[in-house]
PAZAPA-4460 file (N, C-alpha, C; in steps of 0.05 Angstrom, whole numbers, plus 32768, in hexadecimal, padded with zeros to 4 digits):
% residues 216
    n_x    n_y    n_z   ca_x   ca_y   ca_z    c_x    c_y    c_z   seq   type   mol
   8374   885C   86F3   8386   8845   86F7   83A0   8849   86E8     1      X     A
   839D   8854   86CE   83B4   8854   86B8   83C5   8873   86D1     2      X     A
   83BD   8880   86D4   83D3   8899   86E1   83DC   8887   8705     3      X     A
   83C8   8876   8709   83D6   886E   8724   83EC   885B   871A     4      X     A
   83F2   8851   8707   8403   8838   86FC   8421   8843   8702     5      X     A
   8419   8860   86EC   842C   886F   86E0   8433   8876   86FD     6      X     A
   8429   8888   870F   8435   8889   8729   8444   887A   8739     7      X     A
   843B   8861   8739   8449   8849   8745   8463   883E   873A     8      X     A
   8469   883F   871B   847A   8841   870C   8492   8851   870A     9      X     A
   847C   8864   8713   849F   8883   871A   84A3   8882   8737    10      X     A
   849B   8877   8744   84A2   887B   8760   84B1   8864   8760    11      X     A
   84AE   884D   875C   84C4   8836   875A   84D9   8832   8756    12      X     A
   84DA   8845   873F   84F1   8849   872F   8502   885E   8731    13      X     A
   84EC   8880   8736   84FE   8894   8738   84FE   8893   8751    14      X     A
   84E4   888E   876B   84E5   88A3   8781   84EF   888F   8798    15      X     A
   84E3   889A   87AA   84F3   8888   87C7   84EA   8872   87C6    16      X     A
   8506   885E   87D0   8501   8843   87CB   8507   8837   87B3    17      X     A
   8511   8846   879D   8507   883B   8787   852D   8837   877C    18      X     A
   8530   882A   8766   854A   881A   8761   855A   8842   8756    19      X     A
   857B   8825   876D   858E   8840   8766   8599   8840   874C    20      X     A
   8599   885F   8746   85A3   8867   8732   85C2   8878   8737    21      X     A
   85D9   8866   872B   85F7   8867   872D   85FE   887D   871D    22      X     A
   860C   888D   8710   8620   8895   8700   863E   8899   870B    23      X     A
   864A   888C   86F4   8666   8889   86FD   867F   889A   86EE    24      X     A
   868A   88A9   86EC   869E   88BC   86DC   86B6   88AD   86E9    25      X     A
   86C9   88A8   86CB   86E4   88A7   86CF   86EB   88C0   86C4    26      X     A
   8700   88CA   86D5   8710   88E2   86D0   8727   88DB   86BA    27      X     A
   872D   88BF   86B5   8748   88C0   86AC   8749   88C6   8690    28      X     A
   875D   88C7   8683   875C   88C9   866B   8765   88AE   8659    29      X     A
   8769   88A0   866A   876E   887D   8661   8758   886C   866F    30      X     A
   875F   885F   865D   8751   8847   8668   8756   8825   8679    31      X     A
   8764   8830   8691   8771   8828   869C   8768   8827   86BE    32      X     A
   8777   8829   86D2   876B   882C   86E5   8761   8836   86F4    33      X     A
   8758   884D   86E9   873D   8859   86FA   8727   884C   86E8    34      X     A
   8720   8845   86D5   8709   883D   86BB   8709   8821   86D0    35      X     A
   871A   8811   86D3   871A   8805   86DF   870A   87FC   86F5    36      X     A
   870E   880F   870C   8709   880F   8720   86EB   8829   8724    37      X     A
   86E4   8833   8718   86CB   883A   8714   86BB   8825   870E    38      X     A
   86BA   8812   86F6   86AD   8806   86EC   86AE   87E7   8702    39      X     A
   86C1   87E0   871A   86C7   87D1   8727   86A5   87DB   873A    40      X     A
   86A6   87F6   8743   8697   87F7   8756   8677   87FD   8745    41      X     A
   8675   8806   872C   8658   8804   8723   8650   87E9   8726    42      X     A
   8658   87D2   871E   8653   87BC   871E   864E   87AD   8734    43      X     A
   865E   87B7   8751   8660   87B4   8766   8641   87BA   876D    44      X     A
   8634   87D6   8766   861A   87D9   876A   8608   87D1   875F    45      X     A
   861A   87CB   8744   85FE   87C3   8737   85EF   87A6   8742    46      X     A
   8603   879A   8744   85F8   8774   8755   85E4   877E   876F    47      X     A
   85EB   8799   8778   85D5   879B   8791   85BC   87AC   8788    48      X     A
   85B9   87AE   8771   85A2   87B7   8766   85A2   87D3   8757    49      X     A
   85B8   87D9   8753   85BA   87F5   874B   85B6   87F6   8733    50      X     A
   85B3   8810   871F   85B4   8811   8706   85D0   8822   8707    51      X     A
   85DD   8820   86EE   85ED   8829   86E6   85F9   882D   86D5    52      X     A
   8608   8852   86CA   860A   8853   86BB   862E   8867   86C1    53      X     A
   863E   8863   86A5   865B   886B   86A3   8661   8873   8684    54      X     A
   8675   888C   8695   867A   88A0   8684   8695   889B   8692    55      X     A
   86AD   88A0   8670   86C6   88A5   8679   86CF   88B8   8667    56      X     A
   86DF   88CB   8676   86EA   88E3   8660   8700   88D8   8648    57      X     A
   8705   88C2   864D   8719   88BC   863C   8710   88BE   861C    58      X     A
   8720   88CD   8608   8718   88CE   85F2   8706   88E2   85EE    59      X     A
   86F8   88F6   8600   86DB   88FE   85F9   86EC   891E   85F4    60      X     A
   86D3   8924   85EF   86D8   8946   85F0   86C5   8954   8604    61      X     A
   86D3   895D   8617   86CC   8976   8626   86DE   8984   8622    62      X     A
   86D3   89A6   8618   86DE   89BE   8618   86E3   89CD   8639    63      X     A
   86F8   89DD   8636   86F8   89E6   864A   86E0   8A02   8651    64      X     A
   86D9   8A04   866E   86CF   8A18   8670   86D4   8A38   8663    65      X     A
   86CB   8A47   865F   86CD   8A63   864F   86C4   8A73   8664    66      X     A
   86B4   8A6F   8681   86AC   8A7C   868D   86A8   8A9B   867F    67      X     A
   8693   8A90   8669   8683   8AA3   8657   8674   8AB1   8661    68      X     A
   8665   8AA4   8674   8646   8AA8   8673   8630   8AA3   8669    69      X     A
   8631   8A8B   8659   8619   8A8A   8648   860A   8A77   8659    70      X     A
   8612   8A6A   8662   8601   8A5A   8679   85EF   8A64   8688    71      X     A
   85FF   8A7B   8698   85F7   8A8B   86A7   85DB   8A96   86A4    72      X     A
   85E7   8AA7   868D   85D5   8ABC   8674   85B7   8AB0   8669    73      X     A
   85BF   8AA3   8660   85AC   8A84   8647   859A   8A72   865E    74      X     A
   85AB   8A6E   866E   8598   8A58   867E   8592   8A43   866A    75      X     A
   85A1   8A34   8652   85A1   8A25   863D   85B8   8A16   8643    76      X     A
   85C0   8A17   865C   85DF   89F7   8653   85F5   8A04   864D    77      X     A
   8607   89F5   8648   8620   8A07   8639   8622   8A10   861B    78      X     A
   8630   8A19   8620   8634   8A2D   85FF   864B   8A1A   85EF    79      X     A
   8652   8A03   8601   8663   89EE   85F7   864A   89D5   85F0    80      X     A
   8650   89CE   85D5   8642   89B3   85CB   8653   899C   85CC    81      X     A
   865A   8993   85E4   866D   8979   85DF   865F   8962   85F0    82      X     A
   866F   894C   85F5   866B   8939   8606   8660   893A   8620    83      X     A
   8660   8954   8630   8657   8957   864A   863E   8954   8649    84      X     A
   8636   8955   8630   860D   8950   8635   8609   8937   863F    85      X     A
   8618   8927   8639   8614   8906   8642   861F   8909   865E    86      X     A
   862A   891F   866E   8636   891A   8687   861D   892C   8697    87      X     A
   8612   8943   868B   85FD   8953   8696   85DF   893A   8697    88      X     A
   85D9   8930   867C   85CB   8922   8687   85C2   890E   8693    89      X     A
   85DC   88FB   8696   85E2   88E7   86B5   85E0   88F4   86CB    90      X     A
   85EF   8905   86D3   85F3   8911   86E4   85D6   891A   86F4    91      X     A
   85BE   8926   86EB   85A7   892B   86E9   859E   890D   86EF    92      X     A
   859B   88FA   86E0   8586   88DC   86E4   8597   88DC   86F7    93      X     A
   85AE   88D9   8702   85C0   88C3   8718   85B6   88CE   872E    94      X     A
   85AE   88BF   874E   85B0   88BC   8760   85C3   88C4   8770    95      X     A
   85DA   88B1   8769   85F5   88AC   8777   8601   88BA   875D    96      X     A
   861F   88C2   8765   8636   88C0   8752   8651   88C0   875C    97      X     A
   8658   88AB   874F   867E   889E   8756   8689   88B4   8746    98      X     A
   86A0   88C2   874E   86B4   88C8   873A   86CC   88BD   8741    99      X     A
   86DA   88B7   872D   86F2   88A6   8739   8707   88BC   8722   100      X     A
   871D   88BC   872A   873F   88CB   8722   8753   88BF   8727   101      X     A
   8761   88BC   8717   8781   88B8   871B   8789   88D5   8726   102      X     A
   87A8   88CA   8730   87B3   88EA   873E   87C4   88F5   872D   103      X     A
   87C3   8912   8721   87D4   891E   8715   87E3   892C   8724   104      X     A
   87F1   8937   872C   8809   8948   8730   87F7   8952   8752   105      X     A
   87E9   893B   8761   87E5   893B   877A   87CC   8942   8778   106      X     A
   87B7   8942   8763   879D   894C   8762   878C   8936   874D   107      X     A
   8775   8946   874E   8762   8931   8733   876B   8937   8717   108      X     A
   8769   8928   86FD   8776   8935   86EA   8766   895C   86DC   109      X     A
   8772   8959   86C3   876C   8972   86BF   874D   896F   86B1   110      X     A
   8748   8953   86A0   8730   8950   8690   871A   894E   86AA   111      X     A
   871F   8946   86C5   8708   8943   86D2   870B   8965   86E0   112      X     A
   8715   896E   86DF   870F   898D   86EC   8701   899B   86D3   113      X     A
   8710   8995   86C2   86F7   89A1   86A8   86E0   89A6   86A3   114      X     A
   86D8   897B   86B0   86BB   8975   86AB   86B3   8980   86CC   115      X     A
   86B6   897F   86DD   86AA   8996   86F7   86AE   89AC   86F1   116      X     A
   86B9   89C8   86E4   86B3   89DB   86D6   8698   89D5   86C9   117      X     A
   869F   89C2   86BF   868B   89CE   86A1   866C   89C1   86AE   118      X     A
   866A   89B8   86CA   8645   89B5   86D3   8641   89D2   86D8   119      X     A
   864B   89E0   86DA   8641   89F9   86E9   8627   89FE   86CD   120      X     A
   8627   89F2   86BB   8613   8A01   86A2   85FC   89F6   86AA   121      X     A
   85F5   89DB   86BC   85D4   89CC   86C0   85D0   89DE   86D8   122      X     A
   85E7   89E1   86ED   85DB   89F6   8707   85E2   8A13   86FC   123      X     A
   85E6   8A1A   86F2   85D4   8A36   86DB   85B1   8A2F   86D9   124      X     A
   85AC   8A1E   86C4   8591   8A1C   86CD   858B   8A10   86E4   125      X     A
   8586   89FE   86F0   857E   89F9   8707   8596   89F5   8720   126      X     A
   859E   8A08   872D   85AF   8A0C   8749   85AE   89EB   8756   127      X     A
   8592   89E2   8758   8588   89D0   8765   858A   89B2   8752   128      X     A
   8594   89AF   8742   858D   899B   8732   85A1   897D   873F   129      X     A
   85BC   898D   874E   85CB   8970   875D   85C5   8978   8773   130      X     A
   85B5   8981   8787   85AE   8983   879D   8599   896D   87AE   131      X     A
   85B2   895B   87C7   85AD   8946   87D2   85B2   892D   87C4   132      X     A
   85BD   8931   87A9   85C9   8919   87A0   85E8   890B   87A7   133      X     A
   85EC   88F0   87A7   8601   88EB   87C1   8615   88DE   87AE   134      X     A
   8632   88E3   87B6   864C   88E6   87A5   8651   88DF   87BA   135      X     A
   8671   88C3   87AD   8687   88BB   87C3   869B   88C4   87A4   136      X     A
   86B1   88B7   87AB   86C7   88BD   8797   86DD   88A4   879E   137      X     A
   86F1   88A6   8788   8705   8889   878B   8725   889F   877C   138      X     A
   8734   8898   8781   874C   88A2   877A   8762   8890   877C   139      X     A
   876F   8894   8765   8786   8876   875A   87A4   8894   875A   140      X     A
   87B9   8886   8762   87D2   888A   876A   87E0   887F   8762   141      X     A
   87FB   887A   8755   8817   886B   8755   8826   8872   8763   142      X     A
   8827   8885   8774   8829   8881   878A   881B   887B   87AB   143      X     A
   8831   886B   87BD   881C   886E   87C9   8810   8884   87E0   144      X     A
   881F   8892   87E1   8818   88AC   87EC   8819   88C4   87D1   145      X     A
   880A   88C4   87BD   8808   88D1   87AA   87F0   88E8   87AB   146      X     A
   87E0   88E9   87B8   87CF   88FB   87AE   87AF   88F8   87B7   147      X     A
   87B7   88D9   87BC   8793   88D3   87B4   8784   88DF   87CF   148      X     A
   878F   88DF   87E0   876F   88EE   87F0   8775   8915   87E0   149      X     A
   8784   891B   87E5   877E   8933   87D6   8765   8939   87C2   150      X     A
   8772   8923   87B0   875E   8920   8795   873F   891A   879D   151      X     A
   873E   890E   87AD   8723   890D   87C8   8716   8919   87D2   152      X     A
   872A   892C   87DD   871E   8942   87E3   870B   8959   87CC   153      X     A
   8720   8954   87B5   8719   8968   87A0   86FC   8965   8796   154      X     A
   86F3   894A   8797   86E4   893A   8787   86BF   8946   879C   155      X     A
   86CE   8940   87B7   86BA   8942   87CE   86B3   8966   87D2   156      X     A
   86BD   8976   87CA   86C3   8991   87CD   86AC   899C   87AE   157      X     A
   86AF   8989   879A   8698   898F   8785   8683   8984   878F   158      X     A
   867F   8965   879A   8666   8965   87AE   8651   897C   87BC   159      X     A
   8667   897F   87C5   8658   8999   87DC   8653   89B1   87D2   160      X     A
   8663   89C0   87BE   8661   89D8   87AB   8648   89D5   87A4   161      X     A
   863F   89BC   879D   862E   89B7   8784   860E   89AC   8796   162      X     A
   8615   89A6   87B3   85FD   89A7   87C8   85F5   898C   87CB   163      X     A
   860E   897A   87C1   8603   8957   87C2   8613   8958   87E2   164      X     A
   860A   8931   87DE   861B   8927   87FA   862A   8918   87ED   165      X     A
   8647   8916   8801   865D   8912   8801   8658   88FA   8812   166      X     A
   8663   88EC   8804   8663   88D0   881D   8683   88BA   8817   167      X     A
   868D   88C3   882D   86AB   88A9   882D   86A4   888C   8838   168      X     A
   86B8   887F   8837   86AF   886B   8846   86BD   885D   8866   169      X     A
   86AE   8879   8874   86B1   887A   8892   86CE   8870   88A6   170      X     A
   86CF   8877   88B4   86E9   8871   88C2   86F8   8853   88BA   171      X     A
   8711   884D   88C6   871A   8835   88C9   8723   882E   88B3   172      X     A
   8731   883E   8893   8737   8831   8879   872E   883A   886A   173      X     A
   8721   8846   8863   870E   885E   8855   8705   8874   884C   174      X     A
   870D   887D   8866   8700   889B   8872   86F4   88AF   885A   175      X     A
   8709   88C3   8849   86F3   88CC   8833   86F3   88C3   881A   176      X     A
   86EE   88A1   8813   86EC   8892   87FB   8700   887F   87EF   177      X     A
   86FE   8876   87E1   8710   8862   87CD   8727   8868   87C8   178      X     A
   8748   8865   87DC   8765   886B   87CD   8767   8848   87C4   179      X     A
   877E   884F   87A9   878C   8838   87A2   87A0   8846   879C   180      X     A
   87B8   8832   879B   87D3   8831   879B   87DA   881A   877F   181      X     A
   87DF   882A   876B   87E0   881C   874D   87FA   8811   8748   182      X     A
   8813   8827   8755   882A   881C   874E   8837   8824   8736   183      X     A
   8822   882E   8728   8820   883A   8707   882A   8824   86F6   184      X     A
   880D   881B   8700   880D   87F9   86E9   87EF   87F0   86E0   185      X     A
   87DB   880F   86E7   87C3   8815   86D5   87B6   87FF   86DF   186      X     A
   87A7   87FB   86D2   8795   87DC   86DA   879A   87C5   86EB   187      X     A
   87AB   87C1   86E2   87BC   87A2   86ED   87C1   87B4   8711   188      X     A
   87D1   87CD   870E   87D6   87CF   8731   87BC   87D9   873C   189      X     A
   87AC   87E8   872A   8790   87E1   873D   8787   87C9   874A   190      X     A
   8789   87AE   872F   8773   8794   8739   878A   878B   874A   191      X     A
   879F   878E   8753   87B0   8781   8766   87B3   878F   8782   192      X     A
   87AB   87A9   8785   87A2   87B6   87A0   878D   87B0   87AE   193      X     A
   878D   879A   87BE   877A   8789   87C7   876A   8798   87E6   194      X     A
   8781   87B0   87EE   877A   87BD   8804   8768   87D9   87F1   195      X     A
   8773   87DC   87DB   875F   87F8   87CC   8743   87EF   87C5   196      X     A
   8740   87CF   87BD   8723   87C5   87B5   871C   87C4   87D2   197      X     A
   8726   87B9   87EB   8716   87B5   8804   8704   87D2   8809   198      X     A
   871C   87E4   8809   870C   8804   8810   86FD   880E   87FD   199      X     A
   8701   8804   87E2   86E9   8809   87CD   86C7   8802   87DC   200      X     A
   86CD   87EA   87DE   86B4   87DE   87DC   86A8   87DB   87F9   201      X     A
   86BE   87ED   8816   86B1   87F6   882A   86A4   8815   8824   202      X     A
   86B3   8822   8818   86A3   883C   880B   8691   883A   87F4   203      X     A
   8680   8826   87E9   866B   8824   87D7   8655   881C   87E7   204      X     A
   865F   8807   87FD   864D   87FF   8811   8641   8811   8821   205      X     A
   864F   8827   8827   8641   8840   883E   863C   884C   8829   206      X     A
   8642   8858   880D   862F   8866   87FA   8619   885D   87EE   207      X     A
   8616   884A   87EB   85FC   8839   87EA   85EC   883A   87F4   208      X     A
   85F5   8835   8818   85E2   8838   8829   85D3   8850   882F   209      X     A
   85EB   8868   882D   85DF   8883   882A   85CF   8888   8818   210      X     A
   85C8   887C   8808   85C1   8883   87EE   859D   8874   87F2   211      X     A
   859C   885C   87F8   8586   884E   8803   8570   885A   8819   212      X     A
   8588   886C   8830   857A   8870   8846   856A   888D   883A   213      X     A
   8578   889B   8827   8570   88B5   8815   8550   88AE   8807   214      X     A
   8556   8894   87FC   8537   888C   87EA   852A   8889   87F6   215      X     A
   8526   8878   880C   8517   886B   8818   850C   8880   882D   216      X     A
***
């Protein structure tokens, strides 16, 4: 009876059917409107049952890659001891994962290309460890033709490297994920882009759902 409990317990929780598990990465190095607007849409899931959890690079330390080899080599993680352990092992529990970016110079910034370098050390040991787990993405601009589907693309292109699903939020306003138009007024021109929250929260809705039809 005690091992059938325990079965029923991990299947509820970890296996199909059982409550989603979010992780959310802000790329920015402020805390401003992408922190923002990540944390807009965890919450967004969380009221529909999700669990959730957030990581923002701001302040942290990730080293850059060395493309050493010790990952490789070791099959032990990286040869870097920093903050990415808290991103390796979200990344691992999460289900889903949001990454959201501001646009730098027409792309994602440089601290979130870092932290996508630096997973290659968990698929060192296991190739398979983000395989079939489902990623949308959100991208903030001051301008309004600045960058952000690019940065979209970038985001959805580690998806697929990495053997997850990529999910936008489908034709008509959407198509591959969350743009906003900030104005470069951080927070404030996020919560005032009333057309960037609409397409937010039409692309959480079809990642969700992807995400449900996956468990179940």
């Amino acid at each position: 009876m005690f091992f059938i409990s325990l079965f029923l317990l991990n299947f509820c929780f970890n296996g199909k059917g059982g409550i989603m598990r979010i992780f959310g990465i802000s790329g920015s190095p402020r805390l401003q409107g992408t922190h923002f607007a990540v944390n807009y849409a965890l919450n967004y899931l969380k009221e529909k049952g999700a669990e959730v959890r957030y990581f923002s690079v701001s302040r942290k330390k990730i080293n850059f890659c060395l493309h050493c080899d010790y990952c490789i080599k070791k099959k032990e993680g990286c040869i870097h001891k920093d903050d990415m352990e808290e991103v390796y092992e979200n990344l691992i529990w999460a289900d889903g994962i949001i990454i959201g970016t501001p646009v730098y110079q027409g792309n994602i910034t440089g601290q979130l290309k870092t932290l996508m370098d630096r997973c290659r050390a968990i698929l060192a040991k296991d190739p398979k460890i983000l395989r079939g787990k489902v990623g949308t993405a959100i991208s903030i601009g001051g301008d309004r033709n600045g960058g952000q589907e690019i940065a979209l693309r970038t985001i959805h292109d580690f998806y697929i490297i990495n053997e997850m699903i990529p999910v936008g939020g489908g034709s008509f306003g959407a198509n591959l994920g969350a743009t906003f138009w900030s104005k470069d007024r951080g927070k404030k021109g996020v919560e005032e882009d009333e057309e960037g929250l609409r397409v937010l929260r039409k692309t959480l809705n079809r990642f969700y759902k992807v995400l449900r039809e996956i468990k179940e």
